[in-house]
N, C-alpha and C positions, 0 to 999 in steps of 0.2 A: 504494500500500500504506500509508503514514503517512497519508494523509488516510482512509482507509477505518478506522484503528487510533485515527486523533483522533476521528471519528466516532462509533466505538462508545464511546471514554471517554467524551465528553463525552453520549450517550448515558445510561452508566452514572453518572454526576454526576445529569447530570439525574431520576432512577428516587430515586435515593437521596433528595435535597434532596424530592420530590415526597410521601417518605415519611414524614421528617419530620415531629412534631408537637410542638407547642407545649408547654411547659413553663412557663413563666416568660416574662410579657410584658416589651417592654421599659420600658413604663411601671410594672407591678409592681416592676422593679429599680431604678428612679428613687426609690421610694419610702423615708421613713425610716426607718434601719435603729433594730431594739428595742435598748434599753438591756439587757437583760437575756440571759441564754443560759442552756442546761439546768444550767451552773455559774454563775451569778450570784453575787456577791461575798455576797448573802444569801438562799442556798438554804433552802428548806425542809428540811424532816426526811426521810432517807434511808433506806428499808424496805427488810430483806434475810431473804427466808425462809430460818431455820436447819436448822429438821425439817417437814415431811416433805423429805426430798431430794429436789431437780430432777429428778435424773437418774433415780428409781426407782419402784416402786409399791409403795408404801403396804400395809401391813394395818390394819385398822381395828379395836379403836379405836386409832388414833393421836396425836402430838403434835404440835400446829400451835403449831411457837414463830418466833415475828417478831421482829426484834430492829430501835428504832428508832435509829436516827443522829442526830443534832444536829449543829451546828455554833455551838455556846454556847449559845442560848436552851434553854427547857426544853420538854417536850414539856406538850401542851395537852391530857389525858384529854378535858374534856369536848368535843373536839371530832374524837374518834375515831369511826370510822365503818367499818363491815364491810359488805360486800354482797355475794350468793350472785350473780356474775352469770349472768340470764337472761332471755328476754325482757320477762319483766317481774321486775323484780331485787328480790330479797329481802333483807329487811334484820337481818341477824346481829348487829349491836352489842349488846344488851343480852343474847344466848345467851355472848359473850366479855369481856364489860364486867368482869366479876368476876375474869378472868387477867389483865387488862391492868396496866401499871406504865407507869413515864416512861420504863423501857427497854427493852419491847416486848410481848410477846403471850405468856404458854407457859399453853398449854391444853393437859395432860399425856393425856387420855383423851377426846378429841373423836371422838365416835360419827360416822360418813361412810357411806353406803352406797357402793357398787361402782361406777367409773365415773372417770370425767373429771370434776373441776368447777372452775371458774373462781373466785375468790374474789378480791375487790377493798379494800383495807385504805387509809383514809383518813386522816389526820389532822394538826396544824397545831403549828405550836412558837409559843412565848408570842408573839413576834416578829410572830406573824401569818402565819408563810409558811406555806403546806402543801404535804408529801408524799403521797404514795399510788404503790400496786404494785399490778398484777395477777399471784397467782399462779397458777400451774394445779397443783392437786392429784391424783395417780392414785392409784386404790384400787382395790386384785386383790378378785375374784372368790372 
């Protein structure tokens, strides 16, 4: 009875291990690690959608206000960048060039039609680092 009980475990070991799949080689982990991490001692600028709300849908027209973060350096207008993401991505910066400041986006009556869309907001503090967020915007019907 234990050898028929070791059998089927090591049975069931063996099924498991067989299922297994690779992740991370172990020369991959050998490799040297980045100085750098998603908080880096010198982050880029920090994007946080105010309005429209995460959590809700939208009537249109609405107000797309971003608000940018720093972390001492100033933000880099000329190097803000908006994009409608889709398959082939549209470029919005100069439709919100004129709401933008060094502290974020408010574009108080942005016309949206109905739907889901993905909106991609780029740009760089003096420093050189750059930020960017995708958000998703819903808009009822």
């Amino acid at each position: 009875m234990v050898k028929l009980f070791a059998m089927v475990m090591i049975g069931l070991l063996s099924a498991n291990v067989a299922q297994a799949k690779m992740l991370i080689s172990e020369q991959e982990a050998k490799m040297p690690e980045s100085p750098f991490n998603a908080r880096s001692a010198f982050p880029g600028p920090k994007l946080v959608l105010i309005s429209p709300d995460v959590n809700a849908t939208a009537k249109s027209p609405l107000r797309l206000q971003v608000k940018f973060e720093t972390r001492g350096a100033k933000i880099n207008l000329d190097s803000l960048k908006v994009t409608y993401v889709k398959l082939e991505p549209i470029d919005l910066t100069e439709r919100v060039r004129e709401f933008a400041t060094g502290d974020g986006i408010d574009f108080k009556d942005a016309e949206i039609p109905p739907g889901t869309h993905k909106i991609r907001v780029e740009v760089k503090d003096t420093d050189g680092f750059a930020g960017g967020a995708v958000f998703i915007l819903k808009v009822a019907k």
